[in-house]
C-alpha positions, 0 to 999 in steps of 0.5 A: 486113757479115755477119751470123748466116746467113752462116756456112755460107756462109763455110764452104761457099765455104772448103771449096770453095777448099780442094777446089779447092787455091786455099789451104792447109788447117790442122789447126784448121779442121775443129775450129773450123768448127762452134765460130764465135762468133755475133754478138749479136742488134742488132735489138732494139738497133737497134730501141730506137734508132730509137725513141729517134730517132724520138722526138727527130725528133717531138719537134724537128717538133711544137716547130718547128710550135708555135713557127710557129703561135705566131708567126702567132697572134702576127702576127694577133693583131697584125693583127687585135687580140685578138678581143674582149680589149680591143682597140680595137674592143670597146664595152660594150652602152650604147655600142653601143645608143647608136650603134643609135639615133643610126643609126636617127635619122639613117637611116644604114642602107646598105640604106634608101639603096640603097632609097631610091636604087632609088625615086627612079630608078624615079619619073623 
C-alpha cells in the first residue's frame, strides 16, 4: 500500500527507467508529475475507529466479567446463604440469648472441656 511520501519515490524510480530506456517516455508525464492527487488524510479516521473498536471491545470485557461475578455471587449466595438477609441462620437477640444460657447452664462451652479434660489428666 502507498502513501503520501511515496510520491517522489515513484518518480524518481520512473524517471530513472526512463534515463535508462526500460520504458517509453510520454509528453504528459513531465506536465503531470508534479500534479498527482494526494491521498486523503486516514489517521484521524483511522484513529476515530479504533476508538470506537476499542470501546465496544471494553464494553463486551466488562459486560463478560459482570455477568461472571453475577454468577459466583449467585453460587455463594447458593452456597453460603445471603449473609444475614433471612437465611437460615439468622436469629433474633432473644433467641440468641437464650441458647447463651441454656450453654452456660449445661457447661457446654468447648474451652471449659479441653480445661477440664487437661485437669483431670494432670490429678492421675
Amino acid at each position: 500500500m502507498s502513501e503520501n511520501e511515496d510520491i517522489e519515490r515513484f518518480v524518481a524510480m520512473l524517471e530513472e527507467k526512463i534515463k535508462n530506456k526500460e520504458i517509453k517516455k510520454y509528453a504528459n508525464f513531465d506536465k503531470t508529475k508534479n500534479n498527482v492527487k494526494l491521498l486523503p488524510d486516514e489517521s484521524e479516521e483511522v484513529a476515530k475507529q479504533q476508538e470506537e473498536e476499542y470501546k465496544l471491545l471494553s464494553q463486551n470485557i466488562l459486560a463478560k466479567f459482570e455477568k461472571r461475578q453475577g454468577g459466583l455471587l449467585a453460587s455463594l449466595m447458593q452456597k453460603f446463604g445471603d449473609g444475614g438477609n433471612g437465611n437460615e441462620y439468622d436469629i433474633d437477640e432473644e433467641a440468641f440469648q437464650n441458647i447463651q444460657n441454656n450453654r452456660k447452664k449445661r457447661g457446654s462451652n468447648p474451652d471449659d472441656n479441653v480445661a477440664k479434660a487437661g485437669r483431670k489428666k494432670t490429678k492421675k
